[in-house]
C-alpha positions as CSV (number, residue, x, y, z in Angstrom):
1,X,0.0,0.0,0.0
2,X,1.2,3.0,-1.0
3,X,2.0,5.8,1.8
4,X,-0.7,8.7,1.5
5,X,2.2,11.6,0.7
6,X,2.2,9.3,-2.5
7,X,-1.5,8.1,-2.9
8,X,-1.1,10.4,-6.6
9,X,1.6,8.2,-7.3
10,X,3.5,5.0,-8.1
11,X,4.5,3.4,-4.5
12,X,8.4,4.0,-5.0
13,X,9.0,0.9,-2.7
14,X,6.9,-1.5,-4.9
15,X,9.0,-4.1,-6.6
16,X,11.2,-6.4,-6.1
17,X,13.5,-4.9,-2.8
18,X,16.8,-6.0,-4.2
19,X,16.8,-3.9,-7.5
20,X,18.6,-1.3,-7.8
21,X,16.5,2.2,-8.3
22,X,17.7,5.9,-9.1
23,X,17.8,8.2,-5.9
24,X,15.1,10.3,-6.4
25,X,13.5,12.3,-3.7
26,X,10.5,10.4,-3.8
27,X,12.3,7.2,-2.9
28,X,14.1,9.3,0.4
29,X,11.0,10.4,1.3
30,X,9.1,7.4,1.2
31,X,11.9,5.4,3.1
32,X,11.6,8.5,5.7
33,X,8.4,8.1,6.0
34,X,8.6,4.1,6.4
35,X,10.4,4.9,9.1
36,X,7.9,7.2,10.6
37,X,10.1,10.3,10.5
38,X,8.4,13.8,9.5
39,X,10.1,15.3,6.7
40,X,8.9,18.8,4.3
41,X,10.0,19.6,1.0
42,X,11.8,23.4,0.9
43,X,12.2,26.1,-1.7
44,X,14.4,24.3,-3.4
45,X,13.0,21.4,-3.4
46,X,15.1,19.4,-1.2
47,X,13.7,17.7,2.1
48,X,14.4,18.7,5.4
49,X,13.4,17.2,9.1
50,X,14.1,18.4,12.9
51,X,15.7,16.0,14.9
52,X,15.7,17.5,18.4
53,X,16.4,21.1,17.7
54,X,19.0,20.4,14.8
55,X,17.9,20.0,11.4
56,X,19.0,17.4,8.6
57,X,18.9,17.8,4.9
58,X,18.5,15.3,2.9
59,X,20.2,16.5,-0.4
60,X,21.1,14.9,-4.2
61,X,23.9,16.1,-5.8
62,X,26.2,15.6,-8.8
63,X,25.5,16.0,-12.4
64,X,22.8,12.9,-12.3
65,X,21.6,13.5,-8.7
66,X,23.6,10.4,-8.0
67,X,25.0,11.8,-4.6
68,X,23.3,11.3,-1.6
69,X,23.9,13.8,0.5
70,X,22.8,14.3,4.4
71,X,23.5,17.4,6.1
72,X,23.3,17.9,9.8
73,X,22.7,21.5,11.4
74,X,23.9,21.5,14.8
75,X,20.9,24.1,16.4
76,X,23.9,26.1,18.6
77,X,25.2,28.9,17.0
78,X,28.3,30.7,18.3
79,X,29.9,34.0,18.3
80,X,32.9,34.6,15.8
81,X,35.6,34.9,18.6
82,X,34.3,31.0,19.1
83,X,35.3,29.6,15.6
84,X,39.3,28.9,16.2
85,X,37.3,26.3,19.1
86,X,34.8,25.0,17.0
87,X,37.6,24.8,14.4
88,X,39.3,22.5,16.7
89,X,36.4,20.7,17.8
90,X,35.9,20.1,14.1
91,X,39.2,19.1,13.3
92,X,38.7,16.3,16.7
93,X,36.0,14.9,15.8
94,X,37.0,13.9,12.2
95,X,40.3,12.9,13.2
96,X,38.5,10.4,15.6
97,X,35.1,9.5,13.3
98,X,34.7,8.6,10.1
99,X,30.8,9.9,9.9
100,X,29.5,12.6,9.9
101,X,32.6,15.2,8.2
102,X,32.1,18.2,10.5
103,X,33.0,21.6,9.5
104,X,32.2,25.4,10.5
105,X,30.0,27.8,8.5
106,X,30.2,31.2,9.7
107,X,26.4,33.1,8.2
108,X,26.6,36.9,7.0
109,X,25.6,38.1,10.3
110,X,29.0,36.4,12.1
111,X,27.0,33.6,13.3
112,X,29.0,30.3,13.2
113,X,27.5,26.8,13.3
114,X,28.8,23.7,13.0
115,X,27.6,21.3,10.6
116,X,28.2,17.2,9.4
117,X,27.8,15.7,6.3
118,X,28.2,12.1,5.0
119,X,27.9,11.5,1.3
120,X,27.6,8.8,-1.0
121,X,27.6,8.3,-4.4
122,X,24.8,6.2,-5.6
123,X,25.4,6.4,-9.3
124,X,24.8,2.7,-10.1
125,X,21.7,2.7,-8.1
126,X,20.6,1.6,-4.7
127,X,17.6,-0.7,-3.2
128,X,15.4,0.8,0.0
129,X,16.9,-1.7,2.0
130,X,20.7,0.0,1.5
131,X,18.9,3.6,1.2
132,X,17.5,3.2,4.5
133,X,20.9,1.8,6.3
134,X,22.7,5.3,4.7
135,X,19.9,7.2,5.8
136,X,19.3,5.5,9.9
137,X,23.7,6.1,9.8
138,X,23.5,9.7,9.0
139,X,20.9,10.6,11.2
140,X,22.0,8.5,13.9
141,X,25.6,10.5,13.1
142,X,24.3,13.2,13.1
143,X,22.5,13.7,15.7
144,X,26.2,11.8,17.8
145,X,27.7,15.2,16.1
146,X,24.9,17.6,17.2
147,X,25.0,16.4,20.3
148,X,28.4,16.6,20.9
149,X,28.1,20.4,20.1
150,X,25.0,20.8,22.6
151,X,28.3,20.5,25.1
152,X,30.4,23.3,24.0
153,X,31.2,26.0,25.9
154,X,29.6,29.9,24.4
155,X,26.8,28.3,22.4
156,X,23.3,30.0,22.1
157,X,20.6,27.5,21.9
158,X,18.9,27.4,18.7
């Protein structure tokens, strides 16, 4: 039975579950939604849920949308004296982790946050089964990584 965000459409986890199928946003959000997790579509088109008071992206990139992409948004945001820390932090945490990459973005009002990324390229295809192990891993990491920022000293919660 197909979910009722799809009711218009083809159930994109119909079929046989070891083929291999495109990334397409409809497949994310229908193994999102399998797993009971609220998710909206933004202005550009790319989905977005709240896990605690962070926010993940789930994003395709690459000349075919064959990149899976999920962005973590740690909710703290920091003054500008704080990013040498959250540099370090940063720096830490992917010497020690392999998932999710952390880095710093600084916003043009000198607002710094730290975000996490994992990405995988799905060119040749990928089955909802392995979709939603990359998917549970870079929320899970994610939310390890926004977490771990909830700690740092000088945050403002988001």
């Amino acid at each position: 039975m197909a979910s009722p965000a799809f009711a218009d459409r083809p159930d994109p986890l119909a079929g046989h579950p070891q083929a291999l199928r495109p990334l397409t946003v409809d497949l994310v959000a229908a193994v999102l939604d399998h797993r009971g997790y609220a998710v909206v579509t933004d202005d550009d088109g790319d989905l977005v849920g709240r896990w605690d008071d962070s926010l993940i992206w789930f994003l395709r990139r690459g000349t075919l949308d064959e990149l899976l992409q999920i962005r973590t948004v740690a909710a703290p945001t920091f003054g500008i004296d704080q990013v040498p820390a959250l540099y370090a932090f940063c720096n830490s945490w992917n010497h020690d982790r392999l998932w999710p990459k952390a880095f710093v973005h600084v916003d043009d009002d000198g607002r710094a946050q730290v975000c996490g990324e994992v990405v995988t390229d799905l060119e040749r295809g990928v089955t909802p089964h392995q979709l939603d192990q990359l998917l549970d891993c870079g929320i899970t990491a994610g939310c390890q990584l926004a977490t771990a920022v909830g700690l740092l000293p000088g945050g403002t919660p988001g």
